[in-house]
N, C-alpha and C positions, 0 to 999 in steps of 0.2 A: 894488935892490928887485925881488921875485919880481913874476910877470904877477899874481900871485894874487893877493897884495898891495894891489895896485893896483885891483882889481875894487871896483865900489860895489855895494851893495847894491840889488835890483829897487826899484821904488817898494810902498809900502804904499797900493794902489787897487785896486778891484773892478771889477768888470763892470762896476754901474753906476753908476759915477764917470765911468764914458766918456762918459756923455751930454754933450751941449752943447759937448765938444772937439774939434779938428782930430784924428782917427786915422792913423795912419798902419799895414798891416799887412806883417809883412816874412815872408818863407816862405809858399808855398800849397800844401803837400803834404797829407797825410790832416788833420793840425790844424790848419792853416791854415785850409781850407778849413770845419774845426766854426768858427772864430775869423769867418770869414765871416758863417756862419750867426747866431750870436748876435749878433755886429752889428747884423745885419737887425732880429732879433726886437727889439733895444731901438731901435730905428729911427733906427740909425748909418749912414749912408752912407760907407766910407775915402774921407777924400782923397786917399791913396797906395796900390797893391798893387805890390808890389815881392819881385822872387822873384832867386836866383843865377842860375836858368836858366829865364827867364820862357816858356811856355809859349802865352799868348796875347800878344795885341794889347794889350790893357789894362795890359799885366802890364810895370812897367818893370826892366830890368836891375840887379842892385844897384851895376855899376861903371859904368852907363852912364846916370846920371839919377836913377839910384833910391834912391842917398844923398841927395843932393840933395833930392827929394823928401818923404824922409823928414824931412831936418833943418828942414822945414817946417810938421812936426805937433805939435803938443802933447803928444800920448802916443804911441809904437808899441807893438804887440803883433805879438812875436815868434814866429817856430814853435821848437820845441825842436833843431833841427840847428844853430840859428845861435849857437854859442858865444860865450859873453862875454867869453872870451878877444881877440874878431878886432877888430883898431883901427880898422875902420869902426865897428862899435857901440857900443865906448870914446868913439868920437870924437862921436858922437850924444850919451851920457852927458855928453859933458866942454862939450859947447855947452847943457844942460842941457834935453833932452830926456829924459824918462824911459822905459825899455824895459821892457816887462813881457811875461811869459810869460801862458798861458791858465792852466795850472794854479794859480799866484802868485794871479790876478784871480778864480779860482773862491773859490779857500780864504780868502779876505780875508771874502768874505760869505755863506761855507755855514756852515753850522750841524757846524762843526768835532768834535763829540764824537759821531758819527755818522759819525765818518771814519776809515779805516784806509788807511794808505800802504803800498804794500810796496815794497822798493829789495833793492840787491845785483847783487855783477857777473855772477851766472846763479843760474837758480831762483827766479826773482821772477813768470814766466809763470806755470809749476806752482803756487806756491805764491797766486797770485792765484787762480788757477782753483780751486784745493783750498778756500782759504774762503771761496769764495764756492760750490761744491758744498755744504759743510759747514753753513752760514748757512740756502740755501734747504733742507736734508734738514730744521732746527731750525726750519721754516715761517717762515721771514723773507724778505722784500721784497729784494732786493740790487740794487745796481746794480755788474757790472766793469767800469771804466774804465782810461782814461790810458793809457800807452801797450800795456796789454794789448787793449784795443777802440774804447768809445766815448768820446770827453771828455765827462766828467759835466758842461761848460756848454754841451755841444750842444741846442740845440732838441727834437732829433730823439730823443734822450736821455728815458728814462723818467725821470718826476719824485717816482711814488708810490712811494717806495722806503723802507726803515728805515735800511739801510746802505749808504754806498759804500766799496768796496775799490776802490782805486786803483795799479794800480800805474807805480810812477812810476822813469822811467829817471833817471841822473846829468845828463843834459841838462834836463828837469825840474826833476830839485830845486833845482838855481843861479835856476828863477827864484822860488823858493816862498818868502816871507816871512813868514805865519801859519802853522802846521803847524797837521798834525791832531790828535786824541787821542790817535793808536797809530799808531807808525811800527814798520814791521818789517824787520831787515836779514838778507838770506838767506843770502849768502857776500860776498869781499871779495878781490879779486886785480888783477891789473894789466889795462886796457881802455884804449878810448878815448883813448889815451895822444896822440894828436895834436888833437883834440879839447881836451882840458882841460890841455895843456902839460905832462908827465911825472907818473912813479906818485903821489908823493906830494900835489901837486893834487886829480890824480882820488880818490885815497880821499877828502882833505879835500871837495871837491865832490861827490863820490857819498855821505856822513854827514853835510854840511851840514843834509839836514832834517831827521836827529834832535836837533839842539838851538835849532829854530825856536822862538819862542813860542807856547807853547798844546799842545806837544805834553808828557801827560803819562807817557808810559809807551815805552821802546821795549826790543822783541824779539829777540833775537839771536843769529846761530849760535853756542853754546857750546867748537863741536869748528873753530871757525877759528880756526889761531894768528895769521894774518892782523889779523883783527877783533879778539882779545885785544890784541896788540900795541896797537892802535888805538883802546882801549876811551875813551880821553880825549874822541876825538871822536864819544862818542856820547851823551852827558850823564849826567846823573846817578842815573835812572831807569830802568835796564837790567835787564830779564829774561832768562837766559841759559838756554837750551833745548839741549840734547843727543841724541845719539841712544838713549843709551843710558834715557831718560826715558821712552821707549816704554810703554806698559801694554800693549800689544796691538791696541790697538783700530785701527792705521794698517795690517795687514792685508788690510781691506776696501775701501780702495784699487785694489789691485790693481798697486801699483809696484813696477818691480824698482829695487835700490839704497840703500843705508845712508842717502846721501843724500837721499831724496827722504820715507825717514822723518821724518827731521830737517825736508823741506819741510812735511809734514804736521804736524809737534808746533810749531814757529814758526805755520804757519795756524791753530793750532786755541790756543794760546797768547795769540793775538793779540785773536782776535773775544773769548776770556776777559778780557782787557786792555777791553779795548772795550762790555764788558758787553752780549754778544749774549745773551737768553735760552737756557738749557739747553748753552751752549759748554761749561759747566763739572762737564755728567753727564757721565760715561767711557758707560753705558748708551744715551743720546742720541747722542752725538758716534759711537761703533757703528755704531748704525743710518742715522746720517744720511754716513759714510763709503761705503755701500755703491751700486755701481753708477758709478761715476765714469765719466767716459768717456775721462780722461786729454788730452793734450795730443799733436800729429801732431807727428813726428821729436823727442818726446823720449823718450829708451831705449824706441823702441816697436818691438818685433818684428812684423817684416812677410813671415814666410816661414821653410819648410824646404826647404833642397835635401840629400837622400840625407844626411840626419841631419845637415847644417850646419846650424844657426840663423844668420840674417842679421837685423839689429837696425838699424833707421833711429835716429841721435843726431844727424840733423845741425844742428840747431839749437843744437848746442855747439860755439861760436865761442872758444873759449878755455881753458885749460888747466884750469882746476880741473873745470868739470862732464867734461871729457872724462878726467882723472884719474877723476872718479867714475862714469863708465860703465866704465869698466876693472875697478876693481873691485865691479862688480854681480855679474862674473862670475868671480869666485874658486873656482881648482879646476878651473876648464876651459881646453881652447886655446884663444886667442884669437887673431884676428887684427885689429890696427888699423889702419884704413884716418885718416890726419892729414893736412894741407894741404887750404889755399885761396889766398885771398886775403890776402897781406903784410900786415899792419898794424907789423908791426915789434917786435912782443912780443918778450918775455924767451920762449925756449923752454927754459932752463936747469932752470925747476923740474917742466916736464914729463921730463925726465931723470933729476931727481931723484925723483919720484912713482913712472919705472919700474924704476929701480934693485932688483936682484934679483928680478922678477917671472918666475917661470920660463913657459913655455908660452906665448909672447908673441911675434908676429912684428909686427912696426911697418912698413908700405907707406905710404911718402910721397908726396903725391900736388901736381901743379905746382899754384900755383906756388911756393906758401914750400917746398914739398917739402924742395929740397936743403938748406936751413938748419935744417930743423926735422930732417933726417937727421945733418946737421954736429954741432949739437949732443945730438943723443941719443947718437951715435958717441963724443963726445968728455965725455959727463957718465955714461952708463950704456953702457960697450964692451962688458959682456956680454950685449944686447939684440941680438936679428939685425933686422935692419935694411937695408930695402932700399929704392929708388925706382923709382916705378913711372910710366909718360907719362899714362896718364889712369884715369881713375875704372873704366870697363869695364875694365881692365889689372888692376886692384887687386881686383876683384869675381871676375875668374876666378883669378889667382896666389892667392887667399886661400883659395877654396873648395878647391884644391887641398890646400894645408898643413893647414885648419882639419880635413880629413876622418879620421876617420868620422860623429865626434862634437860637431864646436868648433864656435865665435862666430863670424863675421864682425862685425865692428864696425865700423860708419860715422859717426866722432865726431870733427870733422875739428879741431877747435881752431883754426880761423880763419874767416871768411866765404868767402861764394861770392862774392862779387864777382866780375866780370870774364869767368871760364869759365860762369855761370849767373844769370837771373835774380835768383835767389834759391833761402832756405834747402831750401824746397818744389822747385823746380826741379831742383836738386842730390838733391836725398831720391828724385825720380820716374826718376833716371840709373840711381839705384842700385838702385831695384825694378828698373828694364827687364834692367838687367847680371845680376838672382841671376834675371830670368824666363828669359832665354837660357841659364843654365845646365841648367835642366829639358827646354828642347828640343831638346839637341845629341844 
């Protein structure tokens, strides 16, 4: 029997159900620590805070007491990193402790038809932020949550709101058991693959909430053979959005990329699904597109040097969006800067994706570097294709090749783990490397 298989369903409880129970809360990172806050406000005390790498004094280890304590509670509420996969929280479930997430315990008792989900393995940021640009230009109320900002059952959390757009990672949705109105899926590829136990899991757990109860409508990239493939698990109520559905009106944007049209006509599809007022004039939806201020390191151009354009993507951790940064820029040279952080992906169909793309130099950067070179070498041999020791290495060899006129593209299709804070961290290497180029 698969791990999947095996997984029970979250409990069906709210917020506030939690009252007059033993809590227990397991994760204290950015959620954890909203999952605090509401505690408070319904005047919960935990009797357990329990973290993997506990941080204070209070805070017990999850292998050193912190199971234990947990299996002491009546309820825990989990952060989203703690997969249902892991047989410490199996084993919690199976002594008949119920595990529920924050978003699961929001959606139980929000007022669901005033809710918009957006999911998908990249372009779920974008396209959160697009309807919820789109919403307030149509003079609405909005609130962005989930893991794009705030948890909508934060305290701190605006309450006067019409709509909340939420978007909601695959960690997430495994604990969601009420869906909302409108679920929206953006694209669909292999992720998190250690996380939810291999590919097929993960799709099934990242489409799990579109066939939640109560959800009556989901949106979905039309131009994913992925997501076709997969169409079964997305129920029976599928709006299929394409690029080519464009009227025009996603110009005013301001996005480079086929892609990111597509994230516009899903955003704007959705709040229509959702019955936002005026989502459904082309003339409205126009005017309320304009001025966007977009999203930092996705396909954001951040510089010229002597006619190179240099493009910060690094917020694309994985093969599809960094496929679609590629071609944003059809017709020019390009040069991609790929590698980070291993996670152990398929890089096969990043091979396939550049198969015949002429004016293309691919700098592999540590540490998946050499594998992500392995196999581009060994699925598209007519790509040149080199590795390069670090990030400044690949910012000057590029600017070289890419000149008089070409790309530098920084879309690494893996995290920065390890060599960088993070996605920002990694994105500010690669301004300082094109700023040294203007001063030599």
């Amino acid at each position: 029997m698969s791990t999947s298989s095996k997984r029970r369903m979250p409990p069906t409880i709210s917020w506030s159900d939690l009252r007059d129970r033993r809590v227990g809360v397991w994760g204290l990172g950015v959620e954890g620590r909203a999952n605090l806050r509401k505690l408070a406000a319904l005047g919960i005390a935990p009797q357990a805070l329990v973290d993997d790498r506990p941080a204070a004094d209070d805070v017990l280890a999850t292998g050193d007491g912190g199971l234990d304590a947990l299996a002491g509670c009546d309820v825990v509420v989990k952060s989203p990193g703690i997969s249902r996969t892991r047989a410490d929280l199996q084993s919690l479930e199976s002594a008949g402790v119920p595990v529920a997430g924050g978003l699961g315990l929001w959606l139980a008792e929000a007022d669901r038809d005033r809710v918009l989900c957006i999911t998908g393995t990249k372009g779920k940021s974008t396209t959160t932020a697009i309807a919820g640009h789109l919403a307030t230009g149509l003079g609405q109320r909005v609130l962005l949550g989930g893991n794009f900002g705030t948890a909508p059952w934060d305290p701190e959390a605006p309450q006067d709101v019409d709509w909340w757009v939420v978007e909601t990672s695959s960690y997430q949705a495994t604990d969601v058991v009420l869906g909302p109105a409108v679920v929206a899926v953006t694209s669909l590829s292999q992720d998190h693959l250690d996380w939810h136990g291999g590919p097929e899991h993960y799709y099934r757990d990242k489409l799990s909430l579109c066939r939640r109860p109560g959800v009556r409508r989901v949106v979905a990239d039309g131009d994913s053979p992925l997501l076709r493939e997969h169409a079964d698990l997305l129920g029976s109520e599928v709006r299929w959005v394409r690029a080519t559905d464009d009227p025009g009106w996603t110009g005013g944007l301001g996005l480079l990329g086929e892609h990111n049209v597509r994230n516009a006509l899903v955003a704007r599809a959705a709040l229509v699904e959702l019955g936002v007022p005026g989502a459904d004039d082309d003339a409205r939806i126009a005017a309320a597109a304009r001025d966007f201020a977009g999203l930092g390191s996705r396909l954001r151009p951040v510089g010229r040097v002597d006619g190179v354009d240099f493009v910060d993507d690094s917020l694309s951790t994985n093969v599809l969006p960094t496929l679609a940064a590629v071609d944003a820029f059809r017709g020019r040279r390009v040069v991609l800067l790929v590698g980070g952080h291993d996670r152990g992906i398929d890089y096969a169909p990043l091979a396939e994706g550049l198969t015949g793309r002429a004016h293309l130099l691919v700098l592999c950067l540590p540490d998946s570097g050499p594998r992500i070179a392995e196999a581009l070498r060994a699925g598209a041999p007519d790509l040149d294709v080199r590795e390069v020791p670090a990030l400044s290495d690949g910012v000057r060899a590029g600017f070289e090749w890419a000149r008089p006129d070409g790309v530098v593209l920084l879309s690494p299709a893996a995290p920065s783990f390890g060599q960088y804070r993070d996605y920002a961290d990694r994105a500010a290497d690669f301004v300082r490397s094109m700023e040294s180029l203007s001063q030599r």
